[in-house]
DSSP file (Angstrom, degrees, kcal/mol; ACC not computed):
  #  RESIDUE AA STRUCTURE BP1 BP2  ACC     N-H-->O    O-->H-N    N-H-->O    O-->H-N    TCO  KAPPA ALPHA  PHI   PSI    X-CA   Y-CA   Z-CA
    1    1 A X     >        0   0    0      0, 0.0     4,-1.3     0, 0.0     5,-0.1   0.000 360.0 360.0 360.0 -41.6    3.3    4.5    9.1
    2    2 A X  H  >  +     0   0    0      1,-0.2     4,-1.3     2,-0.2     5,-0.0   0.756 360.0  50.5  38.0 -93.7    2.9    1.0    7.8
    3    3 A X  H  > S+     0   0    0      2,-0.2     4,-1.8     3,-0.2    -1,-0.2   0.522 102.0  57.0 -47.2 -35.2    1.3    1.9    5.3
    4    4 A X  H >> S+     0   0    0      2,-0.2     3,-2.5     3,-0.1     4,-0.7   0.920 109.1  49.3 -43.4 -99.7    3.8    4.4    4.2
    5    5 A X  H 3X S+     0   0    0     -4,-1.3     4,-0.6     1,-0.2    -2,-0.2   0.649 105.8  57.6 -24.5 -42.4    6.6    1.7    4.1
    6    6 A X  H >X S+     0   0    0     -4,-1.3     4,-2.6     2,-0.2     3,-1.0   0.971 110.4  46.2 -44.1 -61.3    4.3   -0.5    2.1
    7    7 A X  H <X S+     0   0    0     -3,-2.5     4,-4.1    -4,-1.8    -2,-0.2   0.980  99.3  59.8 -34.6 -69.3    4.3    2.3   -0.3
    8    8 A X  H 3X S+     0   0    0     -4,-0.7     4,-0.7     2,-0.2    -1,-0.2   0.560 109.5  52.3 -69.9   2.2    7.9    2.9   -0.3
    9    9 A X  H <X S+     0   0    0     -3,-1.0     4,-1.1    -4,-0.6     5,-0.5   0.661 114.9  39.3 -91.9 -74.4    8.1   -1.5   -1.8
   10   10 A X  H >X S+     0   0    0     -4,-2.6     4,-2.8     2,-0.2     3,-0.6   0.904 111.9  55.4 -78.5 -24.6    6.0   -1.1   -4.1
   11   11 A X  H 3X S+     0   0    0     -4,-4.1     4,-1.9    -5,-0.3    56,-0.2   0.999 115.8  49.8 -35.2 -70.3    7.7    2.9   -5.1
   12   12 A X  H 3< S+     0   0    0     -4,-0.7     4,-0.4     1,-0.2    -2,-0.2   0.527 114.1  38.2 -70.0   5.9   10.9    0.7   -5.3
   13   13 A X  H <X S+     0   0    0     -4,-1.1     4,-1.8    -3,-0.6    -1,-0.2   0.708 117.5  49.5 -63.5 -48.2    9.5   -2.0   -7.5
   14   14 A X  H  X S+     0   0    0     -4,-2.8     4,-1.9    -5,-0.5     5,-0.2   0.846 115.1  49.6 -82.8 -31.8    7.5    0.4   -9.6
   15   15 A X  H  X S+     0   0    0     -4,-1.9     4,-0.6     1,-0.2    -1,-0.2   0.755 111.6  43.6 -25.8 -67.1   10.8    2.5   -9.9
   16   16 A X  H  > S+     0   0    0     -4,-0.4     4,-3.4    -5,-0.2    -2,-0.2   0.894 114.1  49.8 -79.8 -20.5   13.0    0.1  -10.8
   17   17 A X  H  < S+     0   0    0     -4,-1.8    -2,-0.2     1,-0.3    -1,-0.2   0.691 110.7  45.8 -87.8 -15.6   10.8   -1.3  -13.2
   18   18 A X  H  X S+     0   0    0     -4,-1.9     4,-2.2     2,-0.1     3,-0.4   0.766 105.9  67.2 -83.4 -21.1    9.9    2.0  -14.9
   19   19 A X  H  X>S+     0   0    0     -4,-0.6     4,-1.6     2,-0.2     5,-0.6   0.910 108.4  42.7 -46.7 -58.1   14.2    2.5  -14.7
   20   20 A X  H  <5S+     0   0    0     -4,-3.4    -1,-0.2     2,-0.2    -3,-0.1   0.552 109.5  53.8 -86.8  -2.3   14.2   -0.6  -17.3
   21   21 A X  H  45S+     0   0    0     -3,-0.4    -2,-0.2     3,-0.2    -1,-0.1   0.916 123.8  26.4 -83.1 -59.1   11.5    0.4  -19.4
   22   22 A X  H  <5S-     0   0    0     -4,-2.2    -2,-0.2     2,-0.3    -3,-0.2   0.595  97.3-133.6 -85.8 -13.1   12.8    3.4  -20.1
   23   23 A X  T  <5S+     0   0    0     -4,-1.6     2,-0.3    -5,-0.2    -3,-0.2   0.929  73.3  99.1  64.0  49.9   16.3    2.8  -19.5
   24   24 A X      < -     0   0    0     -5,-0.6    -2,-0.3    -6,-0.1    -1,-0.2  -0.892  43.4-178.1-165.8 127.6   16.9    5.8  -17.5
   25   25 A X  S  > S+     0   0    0     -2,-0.3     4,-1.4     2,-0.1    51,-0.1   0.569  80.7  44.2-118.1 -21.7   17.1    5.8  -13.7
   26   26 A X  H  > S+     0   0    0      1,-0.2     4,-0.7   118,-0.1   119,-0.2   0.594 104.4  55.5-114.6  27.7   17.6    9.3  -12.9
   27   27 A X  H  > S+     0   0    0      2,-0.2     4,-0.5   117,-0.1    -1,-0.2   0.700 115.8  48.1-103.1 -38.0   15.2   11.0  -15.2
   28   28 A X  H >> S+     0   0    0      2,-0.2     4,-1.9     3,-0.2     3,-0.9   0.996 110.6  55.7 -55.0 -84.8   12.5    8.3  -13.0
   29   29 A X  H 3X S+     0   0    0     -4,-1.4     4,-1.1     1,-0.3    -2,-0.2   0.571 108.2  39.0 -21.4 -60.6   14.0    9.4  -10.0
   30   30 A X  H 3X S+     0   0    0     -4,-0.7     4,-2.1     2,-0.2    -1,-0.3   0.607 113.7  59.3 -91.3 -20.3   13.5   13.2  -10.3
   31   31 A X  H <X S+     0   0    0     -3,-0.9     4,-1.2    -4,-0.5     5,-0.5   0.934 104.2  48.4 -70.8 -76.6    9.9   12.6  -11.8
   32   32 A X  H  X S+     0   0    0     -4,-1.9     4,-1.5     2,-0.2    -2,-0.2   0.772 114.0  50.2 -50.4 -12.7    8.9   10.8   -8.8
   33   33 A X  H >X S+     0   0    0     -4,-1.1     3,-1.4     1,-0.3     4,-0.9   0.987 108.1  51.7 -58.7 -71.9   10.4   13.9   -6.4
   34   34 A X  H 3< S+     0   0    0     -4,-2.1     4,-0.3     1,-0.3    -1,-0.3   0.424 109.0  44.8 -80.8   2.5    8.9   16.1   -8.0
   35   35 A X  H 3X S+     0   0    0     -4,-1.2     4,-1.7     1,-0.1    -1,-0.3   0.564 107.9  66.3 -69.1 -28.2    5.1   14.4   -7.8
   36   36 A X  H <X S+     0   0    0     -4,-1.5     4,-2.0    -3,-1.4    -2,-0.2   0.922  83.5  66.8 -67.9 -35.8    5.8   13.7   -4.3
   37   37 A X  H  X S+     0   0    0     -4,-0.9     4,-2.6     2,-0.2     5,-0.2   0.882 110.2  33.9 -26.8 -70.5    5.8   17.1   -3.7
   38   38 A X  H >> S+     0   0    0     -4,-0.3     4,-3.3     2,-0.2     3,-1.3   0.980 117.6  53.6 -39.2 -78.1    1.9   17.4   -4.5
   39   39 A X  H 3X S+     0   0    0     -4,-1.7     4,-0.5     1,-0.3     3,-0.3   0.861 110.2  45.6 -32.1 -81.5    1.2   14.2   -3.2
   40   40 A X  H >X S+     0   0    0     -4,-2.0     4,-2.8     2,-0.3     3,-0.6   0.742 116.0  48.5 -23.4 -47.6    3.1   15.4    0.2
   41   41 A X  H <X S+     0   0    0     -4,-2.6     4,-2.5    -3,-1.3    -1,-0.3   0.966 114.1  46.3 -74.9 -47.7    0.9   18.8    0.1
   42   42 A X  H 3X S+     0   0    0     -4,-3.3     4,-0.7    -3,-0.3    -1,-0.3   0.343 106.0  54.4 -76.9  12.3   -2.5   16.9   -0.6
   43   43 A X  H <X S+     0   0    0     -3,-0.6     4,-1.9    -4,-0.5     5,-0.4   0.837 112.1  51.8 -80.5 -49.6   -2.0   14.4    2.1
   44   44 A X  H  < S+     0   0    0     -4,-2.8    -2,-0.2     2,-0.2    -3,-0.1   0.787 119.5  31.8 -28.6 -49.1   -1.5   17.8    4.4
   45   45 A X  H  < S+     0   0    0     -4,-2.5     3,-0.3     1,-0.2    -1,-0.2   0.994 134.9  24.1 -85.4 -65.5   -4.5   19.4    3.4
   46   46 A X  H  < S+     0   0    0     -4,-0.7    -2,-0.2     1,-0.2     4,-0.2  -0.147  91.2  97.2-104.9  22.1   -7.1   16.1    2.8
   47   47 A X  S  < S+     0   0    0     -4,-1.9     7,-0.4     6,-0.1     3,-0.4   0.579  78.4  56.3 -51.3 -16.7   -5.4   13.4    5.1
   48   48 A X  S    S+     0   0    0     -5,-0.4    -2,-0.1    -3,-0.3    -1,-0.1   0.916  88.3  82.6 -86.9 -33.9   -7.9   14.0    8.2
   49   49 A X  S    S-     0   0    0      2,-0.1     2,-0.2     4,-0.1    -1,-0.2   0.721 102.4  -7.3 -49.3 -20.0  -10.9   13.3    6.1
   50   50 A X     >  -     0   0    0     -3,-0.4     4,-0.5    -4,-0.2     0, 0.0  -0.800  51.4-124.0-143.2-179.1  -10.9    9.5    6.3
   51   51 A X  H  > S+     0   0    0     -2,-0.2     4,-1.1     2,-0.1    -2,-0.1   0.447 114.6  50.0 -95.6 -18.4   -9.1    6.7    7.3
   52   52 A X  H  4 S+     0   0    0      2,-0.2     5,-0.1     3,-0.1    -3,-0.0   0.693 117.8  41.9 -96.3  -5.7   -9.2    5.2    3.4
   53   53 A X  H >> S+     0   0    0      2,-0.2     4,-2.5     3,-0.2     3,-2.2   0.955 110.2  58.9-131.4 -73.8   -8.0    8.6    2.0
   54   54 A X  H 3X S+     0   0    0     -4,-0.5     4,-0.6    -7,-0.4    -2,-0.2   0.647 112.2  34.1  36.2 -74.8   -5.7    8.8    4.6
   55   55 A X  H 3X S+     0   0    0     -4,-1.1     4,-1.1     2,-0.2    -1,-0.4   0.444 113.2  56.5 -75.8  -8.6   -3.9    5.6    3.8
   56   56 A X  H <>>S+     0   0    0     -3,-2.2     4,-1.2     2,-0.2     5,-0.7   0.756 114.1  43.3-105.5 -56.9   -4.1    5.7   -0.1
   57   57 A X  H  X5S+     0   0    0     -4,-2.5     4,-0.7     1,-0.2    -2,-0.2   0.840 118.0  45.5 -71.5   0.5   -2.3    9.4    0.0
   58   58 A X  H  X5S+     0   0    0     -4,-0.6     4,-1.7    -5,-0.3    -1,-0.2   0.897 114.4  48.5 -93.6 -23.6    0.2    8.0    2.7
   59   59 A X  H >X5S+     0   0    0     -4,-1.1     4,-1.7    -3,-0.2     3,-1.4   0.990 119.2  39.7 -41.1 -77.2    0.6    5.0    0.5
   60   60 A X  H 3X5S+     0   0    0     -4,-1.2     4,-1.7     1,-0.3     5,-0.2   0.881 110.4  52.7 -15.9 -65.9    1.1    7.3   -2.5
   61   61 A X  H 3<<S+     0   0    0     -4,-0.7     4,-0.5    -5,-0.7    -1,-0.3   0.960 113.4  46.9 -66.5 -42.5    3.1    9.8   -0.7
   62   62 A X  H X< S+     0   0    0     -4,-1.7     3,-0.9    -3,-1.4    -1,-0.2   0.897 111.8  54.4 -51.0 -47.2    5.8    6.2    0.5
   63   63 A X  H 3X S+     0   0    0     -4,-1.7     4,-0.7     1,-0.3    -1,-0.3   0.924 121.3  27.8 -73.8 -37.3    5.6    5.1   -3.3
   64   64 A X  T 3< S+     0   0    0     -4,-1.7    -1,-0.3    -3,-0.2   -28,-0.2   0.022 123.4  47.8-111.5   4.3    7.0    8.9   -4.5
   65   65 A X  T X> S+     0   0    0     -3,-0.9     3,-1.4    -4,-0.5     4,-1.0   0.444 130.1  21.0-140.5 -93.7    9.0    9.8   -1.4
   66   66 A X  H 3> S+     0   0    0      1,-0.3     4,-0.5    -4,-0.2    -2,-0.2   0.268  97.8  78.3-104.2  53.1   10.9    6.0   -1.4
   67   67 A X  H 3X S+     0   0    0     -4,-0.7     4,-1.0   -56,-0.2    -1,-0.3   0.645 103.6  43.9 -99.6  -7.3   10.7    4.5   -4.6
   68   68 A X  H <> S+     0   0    0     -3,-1.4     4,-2.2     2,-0.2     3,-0.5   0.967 106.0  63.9 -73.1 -54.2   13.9    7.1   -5.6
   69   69 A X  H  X S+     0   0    0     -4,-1.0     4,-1.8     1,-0.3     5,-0.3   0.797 103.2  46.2 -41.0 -55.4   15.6    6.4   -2.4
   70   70 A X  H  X S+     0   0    0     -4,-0.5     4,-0.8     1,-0.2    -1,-0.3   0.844 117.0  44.1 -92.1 -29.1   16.1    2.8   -3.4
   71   71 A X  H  X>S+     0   0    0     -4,-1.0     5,-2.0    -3,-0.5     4,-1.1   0.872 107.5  50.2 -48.2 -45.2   17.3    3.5   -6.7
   72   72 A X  I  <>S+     0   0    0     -4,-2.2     5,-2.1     3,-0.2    -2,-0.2   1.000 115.0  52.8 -67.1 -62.6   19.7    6.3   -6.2
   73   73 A X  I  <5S+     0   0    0     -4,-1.8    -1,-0.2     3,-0.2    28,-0.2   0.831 130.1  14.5 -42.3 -38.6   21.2    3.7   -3.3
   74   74 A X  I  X5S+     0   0    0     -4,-0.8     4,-1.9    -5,-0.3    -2,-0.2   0.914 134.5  30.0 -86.4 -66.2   21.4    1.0   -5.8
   75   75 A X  I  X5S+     0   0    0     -4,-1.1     4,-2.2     2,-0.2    -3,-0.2   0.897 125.1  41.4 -67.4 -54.7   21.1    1.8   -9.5
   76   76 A X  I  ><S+     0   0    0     -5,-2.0     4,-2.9     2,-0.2     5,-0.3   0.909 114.2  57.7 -60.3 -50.2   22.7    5.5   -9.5
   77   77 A X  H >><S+     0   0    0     -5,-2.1     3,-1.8    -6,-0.4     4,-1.0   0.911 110.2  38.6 -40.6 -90.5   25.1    3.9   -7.1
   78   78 A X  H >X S+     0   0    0     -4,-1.9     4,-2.5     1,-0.2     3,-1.8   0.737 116.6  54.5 -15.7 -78.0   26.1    1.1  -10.0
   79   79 A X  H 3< S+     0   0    0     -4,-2.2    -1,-0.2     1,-0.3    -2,-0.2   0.604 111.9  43.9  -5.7 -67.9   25.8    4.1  -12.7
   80   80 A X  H X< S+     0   0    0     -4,-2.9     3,-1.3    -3,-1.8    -1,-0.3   0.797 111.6  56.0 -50.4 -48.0   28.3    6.1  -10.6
   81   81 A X  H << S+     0   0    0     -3,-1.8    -1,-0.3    -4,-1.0    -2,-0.2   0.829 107.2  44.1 -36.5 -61.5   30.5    3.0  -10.2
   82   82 A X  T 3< S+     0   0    0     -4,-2.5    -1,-0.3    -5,-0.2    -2,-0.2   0.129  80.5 141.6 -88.1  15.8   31.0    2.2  -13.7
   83   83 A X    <   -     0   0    0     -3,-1.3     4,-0.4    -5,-0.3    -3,-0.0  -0.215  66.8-115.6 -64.0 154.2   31.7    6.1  -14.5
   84   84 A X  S >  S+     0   0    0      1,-0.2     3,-1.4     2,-0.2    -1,-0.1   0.934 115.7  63.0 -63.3 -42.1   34.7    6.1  -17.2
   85   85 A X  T 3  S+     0   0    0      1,-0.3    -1,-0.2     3,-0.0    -3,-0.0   0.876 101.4  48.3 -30.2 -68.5   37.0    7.9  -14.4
   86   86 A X  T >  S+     0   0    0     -6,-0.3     3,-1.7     6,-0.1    -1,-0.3   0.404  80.0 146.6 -94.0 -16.4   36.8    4.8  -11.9
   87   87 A X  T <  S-     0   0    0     -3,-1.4     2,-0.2    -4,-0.4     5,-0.1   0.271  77.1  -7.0  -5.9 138.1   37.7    2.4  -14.6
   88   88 A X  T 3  S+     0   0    0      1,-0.1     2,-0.6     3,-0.0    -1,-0.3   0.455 101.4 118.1  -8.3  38.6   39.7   -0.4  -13.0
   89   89 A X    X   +     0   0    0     -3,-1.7     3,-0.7     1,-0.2     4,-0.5  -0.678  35.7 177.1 -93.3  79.8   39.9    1.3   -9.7
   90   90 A X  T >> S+     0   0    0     -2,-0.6     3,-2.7     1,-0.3     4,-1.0   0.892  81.3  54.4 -53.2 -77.9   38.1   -1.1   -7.5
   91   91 A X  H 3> S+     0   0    0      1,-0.4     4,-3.0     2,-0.2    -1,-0.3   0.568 103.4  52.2  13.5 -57.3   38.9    1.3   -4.5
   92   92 A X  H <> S+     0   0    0     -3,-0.7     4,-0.6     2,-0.2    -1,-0.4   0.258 104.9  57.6-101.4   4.6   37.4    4.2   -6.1
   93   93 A X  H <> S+     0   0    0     -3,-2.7     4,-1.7    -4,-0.5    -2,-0.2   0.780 111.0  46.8-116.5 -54.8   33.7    2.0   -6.8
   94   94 A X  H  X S+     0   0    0     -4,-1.0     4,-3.5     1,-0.2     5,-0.4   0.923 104.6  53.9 -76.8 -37.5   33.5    1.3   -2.9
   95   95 A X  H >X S+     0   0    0     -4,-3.0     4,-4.0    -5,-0.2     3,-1.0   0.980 108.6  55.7 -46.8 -61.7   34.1    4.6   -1.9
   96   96 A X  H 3X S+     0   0    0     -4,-0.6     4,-1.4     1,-0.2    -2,-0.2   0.793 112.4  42.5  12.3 -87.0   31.2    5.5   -4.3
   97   97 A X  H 3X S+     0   0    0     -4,-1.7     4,-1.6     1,-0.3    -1,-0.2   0.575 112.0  46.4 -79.2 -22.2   29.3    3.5   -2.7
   98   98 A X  H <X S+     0   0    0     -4,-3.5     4,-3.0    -3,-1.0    -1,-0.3   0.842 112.8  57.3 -74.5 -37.0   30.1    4.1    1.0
   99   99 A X  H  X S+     0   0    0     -4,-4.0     4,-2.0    -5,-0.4    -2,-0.2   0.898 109.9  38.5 -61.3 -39.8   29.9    7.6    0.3
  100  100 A X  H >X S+     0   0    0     -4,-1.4     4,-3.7    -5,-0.3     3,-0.6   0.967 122.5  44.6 -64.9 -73.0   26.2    7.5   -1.1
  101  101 A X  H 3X S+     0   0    0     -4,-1.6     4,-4.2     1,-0.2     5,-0.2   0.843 109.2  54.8 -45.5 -27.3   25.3    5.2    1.3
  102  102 A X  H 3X S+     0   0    0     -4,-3.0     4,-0.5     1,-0.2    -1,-0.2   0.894 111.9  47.2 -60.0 -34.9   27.1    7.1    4.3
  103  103 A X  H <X S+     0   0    0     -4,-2.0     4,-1.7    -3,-0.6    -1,-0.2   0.805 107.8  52.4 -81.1 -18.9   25.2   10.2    3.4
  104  104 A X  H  X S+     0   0    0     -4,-3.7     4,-2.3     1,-0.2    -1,-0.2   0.924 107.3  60.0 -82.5 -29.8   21.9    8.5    3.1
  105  105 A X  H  X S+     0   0    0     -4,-4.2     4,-1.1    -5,-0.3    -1,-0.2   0.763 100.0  50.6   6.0 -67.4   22.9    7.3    6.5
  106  106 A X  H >X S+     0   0    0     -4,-0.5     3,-1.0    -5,-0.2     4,-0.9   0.959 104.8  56.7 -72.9 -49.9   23.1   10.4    7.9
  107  107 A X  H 3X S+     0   0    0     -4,-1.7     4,-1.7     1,-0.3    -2,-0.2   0.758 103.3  61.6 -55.8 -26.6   19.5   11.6    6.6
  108  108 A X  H 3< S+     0   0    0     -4,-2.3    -1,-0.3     1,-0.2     4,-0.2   0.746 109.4  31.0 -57.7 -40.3   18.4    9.1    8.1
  109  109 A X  H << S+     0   0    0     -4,-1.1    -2,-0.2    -3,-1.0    -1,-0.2   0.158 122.6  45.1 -82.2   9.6   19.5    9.9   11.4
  110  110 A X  H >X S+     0   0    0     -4,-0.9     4,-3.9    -3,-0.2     3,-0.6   0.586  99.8  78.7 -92.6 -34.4   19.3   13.6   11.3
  111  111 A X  T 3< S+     0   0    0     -4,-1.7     4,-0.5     1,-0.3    -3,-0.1   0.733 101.7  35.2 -60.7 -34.7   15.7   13.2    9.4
  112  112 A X  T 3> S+     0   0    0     -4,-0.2     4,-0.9     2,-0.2    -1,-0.3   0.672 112.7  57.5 -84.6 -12.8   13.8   12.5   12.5
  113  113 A X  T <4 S+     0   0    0     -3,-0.6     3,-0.5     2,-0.2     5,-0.3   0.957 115.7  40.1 -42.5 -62.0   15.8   14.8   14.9
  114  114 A X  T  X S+     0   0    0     -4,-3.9     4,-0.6     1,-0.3    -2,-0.2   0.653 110.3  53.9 -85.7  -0.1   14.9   17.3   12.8
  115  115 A X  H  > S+     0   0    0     -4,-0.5     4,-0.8    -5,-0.3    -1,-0.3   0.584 114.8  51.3 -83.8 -24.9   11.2   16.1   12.1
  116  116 A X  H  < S+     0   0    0     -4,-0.9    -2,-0.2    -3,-0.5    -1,-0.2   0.084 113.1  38.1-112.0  40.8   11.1   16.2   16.1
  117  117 A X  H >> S+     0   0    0     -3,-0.1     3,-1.8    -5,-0.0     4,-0.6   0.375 119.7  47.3-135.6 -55.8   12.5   19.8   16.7
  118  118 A X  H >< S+     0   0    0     -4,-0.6     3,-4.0    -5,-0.3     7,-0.2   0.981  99.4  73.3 -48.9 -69.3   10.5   21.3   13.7
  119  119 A X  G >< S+     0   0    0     -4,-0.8     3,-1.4     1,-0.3    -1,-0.2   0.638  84.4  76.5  11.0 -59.5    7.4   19.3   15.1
  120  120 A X  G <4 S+     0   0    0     -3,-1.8    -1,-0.3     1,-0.3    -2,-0.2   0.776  93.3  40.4 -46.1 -43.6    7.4   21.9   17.6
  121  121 A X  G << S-     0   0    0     -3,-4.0    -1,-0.3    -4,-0.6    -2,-0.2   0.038 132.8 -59.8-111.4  30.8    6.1   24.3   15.9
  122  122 A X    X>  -     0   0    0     -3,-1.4     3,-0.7    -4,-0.2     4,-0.6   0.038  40.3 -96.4  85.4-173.9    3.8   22.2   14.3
  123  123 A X  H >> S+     0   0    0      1,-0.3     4,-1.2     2,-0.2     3,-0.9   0.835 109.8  68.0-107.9  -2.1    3.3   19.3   12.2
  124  124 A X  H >> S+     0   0    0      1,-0.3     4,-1.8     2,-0.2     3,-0.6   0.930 100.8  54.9 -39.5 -47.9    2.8   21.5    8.5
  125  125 A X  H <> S+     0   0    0     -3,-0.7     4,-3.0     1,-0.3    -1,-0.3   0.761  99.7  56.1 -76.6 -16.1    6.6   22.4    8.9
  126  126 A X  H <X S+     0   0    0     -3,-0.9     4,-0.9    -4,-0.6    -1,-0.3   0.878 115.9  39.0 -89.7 -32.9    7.5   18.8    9.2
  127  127 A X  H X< S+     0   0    0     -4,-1.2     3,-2.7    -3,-0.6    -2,-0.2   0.976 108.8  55.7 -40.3 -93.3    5.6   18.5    5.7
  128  128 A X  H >X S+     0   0    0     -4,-1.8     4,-2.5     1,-0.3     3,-1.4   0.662 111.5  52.0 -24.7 -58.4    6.8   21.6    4.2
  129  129 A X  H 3X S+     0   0    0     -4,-3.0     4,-1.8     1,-0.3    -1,-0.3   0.744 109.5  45.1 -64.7 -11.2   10.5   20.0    5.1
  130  130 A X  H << S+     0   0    0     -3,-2.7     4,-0.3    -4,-0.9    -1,-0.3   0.588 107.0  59.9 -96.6  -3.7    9.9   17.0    3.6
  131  131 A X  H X> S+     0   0    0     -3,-1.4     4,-2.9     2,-0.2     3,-1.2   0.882 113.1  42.3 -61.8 -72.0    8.5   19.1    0.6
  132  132 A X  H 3X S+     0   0    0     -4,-2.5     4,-1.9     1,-0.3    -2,-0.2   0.797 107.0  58.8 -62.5 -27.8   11.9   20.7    0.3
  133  133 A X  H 3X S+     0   0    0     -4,-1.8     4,-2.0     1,-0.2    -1,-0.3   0.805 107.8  42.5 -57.2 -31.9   13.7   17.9    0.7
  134  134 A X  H <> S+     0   0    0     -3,-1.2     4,-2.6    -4,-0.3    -1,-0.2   0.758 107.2  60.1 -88.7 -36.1   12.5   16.1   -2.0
  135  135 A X  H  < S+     0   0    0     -4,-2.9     4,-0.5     1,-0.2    -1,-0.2   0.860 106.5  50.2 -80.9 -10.1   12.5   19.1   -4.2
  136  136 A X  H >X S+     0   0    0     -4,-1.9     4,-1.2     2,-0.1     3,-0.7   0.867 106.5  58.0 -95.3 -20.1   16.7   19.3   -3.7
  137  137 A X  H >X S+     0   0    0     -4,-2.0     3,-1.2     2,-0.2     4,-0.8   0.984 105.8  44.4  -3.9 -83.3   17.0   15.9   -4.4
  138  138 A X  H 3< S+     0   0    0     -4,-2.6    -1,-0.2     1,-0.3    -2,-0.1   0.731 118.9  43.3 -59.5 -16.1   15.5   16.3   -7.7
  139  139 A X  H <4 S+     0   0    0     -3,-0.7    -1,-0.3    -4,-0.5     4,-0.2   0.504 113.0  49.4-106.3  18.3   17.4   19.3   -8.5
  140  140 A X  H << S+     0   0    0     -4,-1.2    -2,-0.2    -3,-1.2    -1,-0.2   0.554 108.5  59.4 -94.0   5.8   20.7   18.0   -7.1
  141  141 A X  S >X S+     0   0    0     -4,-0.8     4,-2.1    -5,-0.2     3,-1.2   0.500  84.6  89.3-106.6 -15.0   19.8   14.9   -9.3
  142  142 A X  H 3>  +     0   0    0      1,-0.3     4,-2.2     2,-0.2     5,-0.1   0.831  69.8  66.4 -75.9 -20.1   19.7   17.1  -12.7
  143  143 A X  H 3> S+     0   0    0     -4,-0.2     4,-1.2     2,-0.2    -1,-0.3   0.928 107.7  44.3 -41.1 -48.9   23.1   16.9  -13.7
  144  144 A X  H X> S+     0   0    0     -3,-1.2     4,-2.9     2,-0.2     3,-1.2   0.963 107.5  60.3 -69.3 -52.0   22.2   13.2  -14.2
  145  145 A X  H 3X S+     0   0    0     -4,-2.1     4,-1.3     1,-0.3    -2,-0.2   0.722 103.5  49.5 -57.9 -37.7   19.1   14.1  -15.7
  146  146 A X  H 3X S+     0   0    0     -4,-2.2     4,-0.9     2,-0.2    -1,-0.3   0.634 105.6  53.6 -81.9 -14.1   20.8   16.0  -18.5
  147  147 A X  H <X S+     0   0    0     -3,-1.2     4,-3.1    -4,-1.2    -2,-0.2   0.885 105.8  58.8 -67.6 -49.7   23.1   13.5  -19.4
  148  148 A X  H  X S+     0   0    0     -4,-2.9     4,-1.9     2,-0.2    -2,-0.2   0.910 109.6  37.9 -60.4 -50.7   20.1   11.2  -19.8
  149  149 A X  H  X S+     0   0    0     -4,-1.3     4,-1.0     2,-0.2     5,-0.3   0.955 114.0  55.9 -71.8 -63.0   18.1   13.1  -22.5
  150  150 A X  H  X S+     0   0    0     -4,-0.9     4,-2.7     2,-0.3    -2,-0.2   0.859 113.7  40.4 -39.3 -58.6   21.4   14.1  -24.3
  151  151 A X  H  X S+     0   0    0     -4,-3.1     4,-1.3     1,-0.2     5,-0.4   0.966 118.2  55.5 -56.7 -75.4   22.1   10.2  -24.5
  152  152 A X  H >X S+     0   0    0     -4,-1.9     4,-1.8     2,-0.2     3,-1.0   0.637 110.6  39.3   3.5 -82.0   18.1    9.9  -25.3
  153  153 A X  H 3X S+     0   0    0     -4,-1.0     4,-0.7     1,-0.3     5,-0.5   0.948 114.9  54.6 -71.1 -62.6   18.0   12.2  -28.1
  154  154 A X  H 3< S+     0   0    0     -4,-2.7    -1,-0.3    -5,-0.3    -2,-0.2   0.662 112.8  41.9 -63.4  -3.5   21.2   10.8  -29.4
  155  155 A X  H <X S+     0   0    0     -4,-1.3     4,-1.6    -3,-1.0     3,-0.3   0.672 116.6  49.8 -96.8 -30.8   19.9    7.3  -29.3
  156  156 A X  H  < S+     0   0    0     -4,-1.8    -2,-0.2    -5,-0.4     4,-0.2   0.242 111.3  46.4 -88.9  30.7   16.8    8.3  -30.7
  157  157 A X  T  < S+     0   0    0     -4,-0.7    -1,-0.2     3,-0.1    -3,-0.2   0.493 109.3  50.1-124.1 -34.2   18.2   10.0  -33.2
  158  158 A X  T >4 S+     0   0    0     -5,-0.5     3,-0.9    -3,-0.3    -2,-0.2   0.866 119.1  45.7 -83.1 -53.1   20.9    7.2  -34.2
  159  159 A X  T 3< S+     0   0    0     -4,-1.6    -3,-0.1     1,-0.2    -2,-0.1   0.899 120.7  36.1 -42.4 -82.5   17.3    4.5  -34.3
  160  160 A X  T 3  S+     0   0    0     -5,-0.2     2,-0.2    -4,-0.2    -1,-0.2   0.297  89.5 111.1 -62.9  17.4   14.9    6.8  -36.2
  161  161 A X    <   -     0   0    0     -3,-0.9    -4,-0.0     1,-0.1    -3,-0.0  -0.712  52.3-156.0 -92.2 150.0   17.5    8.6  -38.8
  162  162 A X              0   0    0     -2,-0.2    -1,-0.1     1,-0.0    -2,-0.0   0.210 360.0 360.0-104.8 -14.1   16.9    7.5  -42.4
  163  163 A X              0   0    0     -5,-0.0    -5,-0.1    -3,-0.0    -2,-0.0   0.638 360.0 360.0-133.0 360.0   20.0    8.3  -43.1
């Protein structure tokens, strides 16, 4: 478990830092979901073989599972924040932001309830949910994700045009 959380620092380092290379945080974000997904499946299948294999894919699986988590709470937060809409509504930036945070909140305490009811019926499903979870993330995150290439193409369009 440890080791997970160790993961999920350097996932949010590696995150933000790819966020600012590319200048795109939720296009990052929905890449790492959707490699956690794999990650998630091969810890399932090949975690029991070793203790070093064991720890590199729960590392892995921490850097892909919460280095989006600490973006979307921060950076996607901002994003949202600074939307043209909310424009001097100070009011309307903290709600934002209580609202994002409130909900991640919530997963937070529902996310082991329901890792210990699921559990029951063995520890694949607990996988499998954390599979899906990650994979509606990334598509509740595509909205964003299409704004970002549109902006993308239209900056790289504006850079490289000859004319």
């Amino acid at each position: 478990s440890t080791v997970y959380d160790v993961g999920g620092i350097i996932g949010g380092i590696l995150g933000g830092l790819l966020s600012d290379i590319f200048n795109t945080r939720s296009i990052v974000c929905v890449v790492m979901y959707y490699l956690a997904i794999p990650s998630l499946f091969g810890y399932l299948q090949l975690g029991y073989i070793s203790l070093p294999l064991n720890m590199g894919l729960m590392c892995l699986c921490g850097i892909l599972v919460n280095g989006p988590y600490g973006l979307i709470t921060t950076a996607v937060t901002a994003d949202l924040g600074t939307h043209r809409s909310l424009q001097g509504n100070t009011n309307a930036k903290a709600t934002v932001t209580a609202i994002i945070d409130g909900t991640g909140s919530i997963g937070a305490a529902m996310g082991p309830l329901l890792a210990g009811w699921v559990s029951g019926y063995g520890w694949n499903y607990v996988f499998y949910i954390q599979m899906g979870s990650c994979l509606l993330a990334a598509l509740l995150l595509s909205r964003l994700v299409l704004k970002d290439c549109i902006e993308f193409v239209k900056y790289s369009y504006r850079k490289f045009s000859i004319f």
